[in-house]
C-alpha positions in Angstrom: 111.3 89.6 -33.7 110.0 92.9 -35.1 107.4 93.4 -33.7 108.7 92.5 -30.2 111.1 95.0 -31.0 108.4 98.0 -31.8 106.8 96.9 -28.6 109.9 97.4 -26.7 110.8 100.7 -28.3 107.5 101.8 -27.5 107.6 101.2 -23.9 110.8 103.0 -24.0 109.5 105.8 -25.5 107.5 106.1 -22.3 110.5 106.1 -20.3 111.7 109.4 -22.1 108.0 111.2 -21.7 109.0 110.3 -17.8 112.1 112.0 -17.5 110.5 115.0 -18.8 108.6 115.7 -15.3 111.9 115.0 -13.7 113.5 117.6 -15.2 110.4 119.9 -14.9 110.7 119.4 -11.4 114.3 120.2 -11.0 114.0 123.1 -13.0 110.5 124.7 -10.9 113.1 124.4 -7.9 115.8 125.9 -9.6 112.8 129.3 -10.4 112.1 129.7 -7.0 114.0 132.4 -5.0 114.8 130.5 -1.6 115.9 127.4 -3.5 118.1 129.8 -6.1 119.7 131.3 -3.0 120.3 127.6 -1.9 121.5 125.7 -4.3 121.0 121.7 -3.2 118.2 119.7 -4.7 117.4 121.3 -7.9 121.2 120.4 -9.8 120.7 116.5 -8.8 116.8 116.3 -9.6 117.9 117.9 -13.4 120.9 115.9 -13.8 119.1 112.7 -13.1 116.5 113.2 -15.1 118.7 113.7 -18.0 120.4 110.4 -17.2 117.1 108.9 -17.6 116.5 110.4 -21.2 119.3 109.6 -22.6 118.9 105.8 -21.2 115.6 105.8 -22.4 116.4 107.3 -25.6 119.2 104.3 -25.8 116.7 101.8 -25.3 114.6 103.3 -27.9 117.3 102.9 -30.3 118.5 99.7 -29.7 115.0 98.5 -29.9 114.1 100.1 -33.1 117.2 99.1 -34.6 117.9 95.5 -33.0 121.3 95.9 -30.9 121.1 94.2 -28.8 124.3 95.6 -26.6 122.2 99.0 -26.5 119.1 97.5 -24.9 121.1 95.4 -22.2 123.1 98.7 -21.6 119.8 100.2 -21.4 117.9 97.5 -18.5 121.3 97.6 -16.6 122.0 101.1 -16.6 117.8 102.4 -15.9 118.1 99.8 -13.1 121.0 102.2 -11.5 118.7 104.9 -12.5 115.7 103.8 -10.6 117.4 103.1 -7.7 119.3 106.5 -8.0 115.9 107.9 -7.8 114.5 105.7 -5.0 117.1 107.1 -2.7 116.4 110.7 -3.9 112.6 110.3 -2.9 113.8 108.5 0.5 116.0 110.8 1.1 114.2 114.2 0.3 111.0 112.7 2.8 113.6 111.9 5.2 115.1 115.3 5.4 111.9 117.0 5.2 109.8 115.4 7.9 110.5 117.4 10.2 110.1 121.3 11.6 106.7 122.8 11.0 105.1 126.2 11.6 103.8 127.8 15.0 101.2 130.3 15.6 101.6 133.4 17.2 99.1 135.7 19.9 96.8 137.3 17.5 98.7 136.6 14.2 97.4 134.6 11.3 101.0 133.9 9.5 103.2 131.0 11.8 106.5 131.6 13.0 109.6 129.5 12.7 112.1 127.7 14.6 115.7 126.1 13.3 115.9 124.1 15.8 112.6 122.4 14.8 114.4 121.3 11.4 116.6 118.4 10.4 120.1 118.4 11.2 121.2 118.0 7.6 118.9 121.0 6.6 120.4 123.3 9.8 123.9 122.5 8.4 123.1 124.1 4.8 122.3 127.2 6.6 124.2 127.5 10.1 128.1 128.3 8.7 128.2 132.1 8.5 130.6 131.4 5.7 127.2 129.8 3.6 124.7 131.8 5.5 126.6 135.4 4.3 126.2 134.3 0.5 122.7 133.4 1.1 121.5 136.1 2.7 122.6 138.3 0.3 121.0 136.4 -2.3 117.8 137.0 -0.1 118.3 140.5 0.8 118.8 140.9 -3.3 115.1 140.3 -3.7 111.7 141.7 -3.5 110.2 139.5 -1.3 110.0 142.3 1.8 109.6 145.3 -0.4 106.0 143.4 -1.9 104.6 143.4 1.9 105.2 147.1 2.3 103.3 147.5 -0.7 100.4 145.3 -0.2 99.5 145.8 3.4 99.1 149.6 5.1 98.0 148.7 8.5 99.0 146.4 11.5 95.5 144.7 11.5 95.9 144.1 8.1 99.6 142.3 8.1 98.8 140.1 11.3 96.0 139.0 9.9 97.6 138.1 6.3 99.5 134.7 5.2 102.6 136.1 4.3 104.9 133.3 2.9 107.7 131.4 6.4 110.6 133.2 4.6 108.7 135.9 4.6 107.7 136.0 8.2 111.1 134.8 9.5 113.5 137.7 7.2 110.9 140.6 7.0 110.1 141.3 10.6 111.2 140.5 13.8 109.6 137.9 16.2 106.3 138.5 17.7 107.6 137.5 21.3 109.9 140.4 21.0 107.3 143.0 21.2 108.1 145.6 18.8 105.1 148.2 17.8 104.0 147.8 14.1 104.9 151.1 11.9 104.9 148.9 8.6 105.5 145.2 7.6 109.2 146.2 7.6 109.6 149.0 9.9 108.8 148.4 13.6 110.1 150.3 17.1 110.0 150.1 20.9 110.7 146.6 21.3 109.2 145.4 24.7 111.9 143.0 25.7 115.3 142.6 23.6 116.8 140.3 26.0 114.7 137.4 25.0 115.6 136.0 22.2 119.4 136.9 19.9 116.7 137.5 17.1 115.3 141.0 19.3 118.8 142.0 19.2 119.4 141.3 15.4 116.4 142.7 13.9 117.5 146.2 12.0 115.3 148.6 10.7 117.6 149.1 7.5 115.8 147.7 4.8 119.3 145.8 3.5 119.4 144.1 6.7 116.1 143.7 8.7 115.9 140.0 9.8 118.5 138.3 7.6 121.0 137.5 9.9 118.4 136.2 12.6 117.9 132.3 13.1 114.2 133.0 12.3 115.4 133.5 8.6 117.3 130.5 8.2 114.4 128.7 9.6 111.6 130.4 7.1 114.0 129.8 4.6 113.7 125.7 5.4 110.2 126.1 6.2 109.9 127.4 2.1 112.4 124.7 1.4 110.5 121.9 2.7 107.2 123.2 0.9 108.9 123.6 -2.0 111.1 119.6 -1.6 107.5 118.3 -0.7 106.0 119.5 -4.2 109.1 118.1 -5.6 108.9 114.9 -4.4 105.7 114.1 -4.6 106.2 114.4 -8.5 109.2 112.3 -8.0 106.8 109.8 -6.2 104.2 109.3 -8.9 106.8 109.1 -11.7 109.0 106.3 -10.1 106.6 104.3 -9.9 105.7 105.0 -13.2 109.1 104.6 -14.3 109.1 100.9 -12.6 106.0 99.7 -13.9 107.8 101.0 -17.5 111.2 99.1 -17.0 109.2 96.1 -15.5 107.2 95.8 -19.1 109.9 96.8 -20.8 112.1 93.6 -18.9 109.4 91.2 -19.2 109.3 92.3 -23.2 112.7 92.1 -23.3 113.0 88.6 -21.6 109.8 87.3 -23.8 111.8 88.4 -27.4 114.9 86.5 -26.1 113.0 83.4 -25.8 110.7 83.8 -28.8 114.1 84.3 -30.9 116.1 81.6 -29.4 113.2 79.3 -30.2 112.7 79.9 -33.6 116.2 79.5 -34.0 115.9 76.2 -32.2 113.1 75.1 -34.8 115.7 76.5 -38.3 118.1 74.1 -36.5 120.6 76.4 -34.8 121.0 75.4 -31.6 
């Protein structure tokens, strides 16, 4: 069965090259400043795709070196794995699918809405206890201070694409009416009254948007960008992963009966 075995421990070996965009994944999230400030996909996505390396590493070992504990260890345990991952992917899509961007009179960036976004997302954000850590987080940045310096006049901003967290925490809602003096500075707000987020806007450059529900919802409109990316990834290596553990199984299944039929023919069974 040697050879059965190389072929075994090489389709494991493909396994661990998979884990690696995993983890790739989970650590891109974890570099991006609205998902550092909210700390909920990129710690699972990381931790799982260490699982899978070390099970795949496993099942390199106990193929290379015939135990055959360690490769049943291995099928069982990448099974868990897979579907571990399965009802990541479900679930990130599932969370994700909904809230999207809205365009404003005679602005080129969208606007934002929480209550266009999942429940399960609104929750992360809604508790002033959470919201107060990550706005300070987000205030903490340099996200605001890089539209001051890149554009001078009003034409310029409302024409630009400025990133949803951007457009929700740097400046206040269009429908408020406030007169442009720069991307973070505006005045003379037509009508306060009608929306909390009028009210909330601050000129102070350590408070600005941050506590306004437009925030919260750029920050999800990032988040979801960001969770999409993510999961696509996850997509394309899960299946990869499958069609792996299914060769690896059939491989698997195929030396068992190749041994236990030689042994048959020496006159052991």
């Amino acid at each position: 069965m040697p050879l059965s075995n190389n072929v075994i421990g090489t389709i494991n070996f493909l396994a661990v090259l998979l884990s690696i965009p995993i983890i790739g994944a989970g650590i891109w999230l974890a570099s991006e400043p609205d998902n550092s400030c909210l700390k909920l996909l990129q710690w699972p996505v990381i931790i799982l795709g260490i699982l899978i390396l070390v099970v795949a590493l496993a099942g390199v070992v106990g193929a290379f070196w015939r135990i055959t504990w360690l490769l049943f260890f291995y099928l069982v345990t990448m099974l868990i794995l897979i579907i571990l991952l399965t009802s990541l992917v479900v679930f990130i899509y599932m969370v994700t699918n909904k809230g999207s961007g809205h365009l404003a009179p005679s602005r080129n960036y969208l606007e934002y809405r929480l209550k266009d976004y999942s429940g399960w997302l609104r929750r992360r954000v809604q508790s002033s206890y959470k919201w107060d850590r990550i706005r300070n987080c987000l205030a903490s940045t340099s996200m605001c201070a890089q539209l001051n310096q890149s554009y001078h006049s009003a034409q310029d901003f409302f024409n630009a694409r400025i990133s949803p967290i951007q457009s929700g925490c740097c400046k206040p809602p269009t429908k408020c009416g406030f007169t442009f003096v720069n991307p973070t500075y505006w005045i003379s707000p037509i009508n306060t009254a009608i929306d909390m987020d009028c009210l909330l806007w601050s000129n102070d450059q350590t408070q600005l948007c941050y506590a306004c529900d437009s925030c919260k919802a750029g920050l999800l409109a990032n988040l979801k960008k960001d969770w999409r990316r993510a999961n696509l990834i996850l997509v394309i290596t899960l299946v990869a992963l499958i069609c792996v553990y299914l060769i690896g199984w059939c491989a698997f299944r195929n030396a068992k009966t190749e041994e236990l039929f030689r042994r048959y023919k020496q006159g052991y069974v």
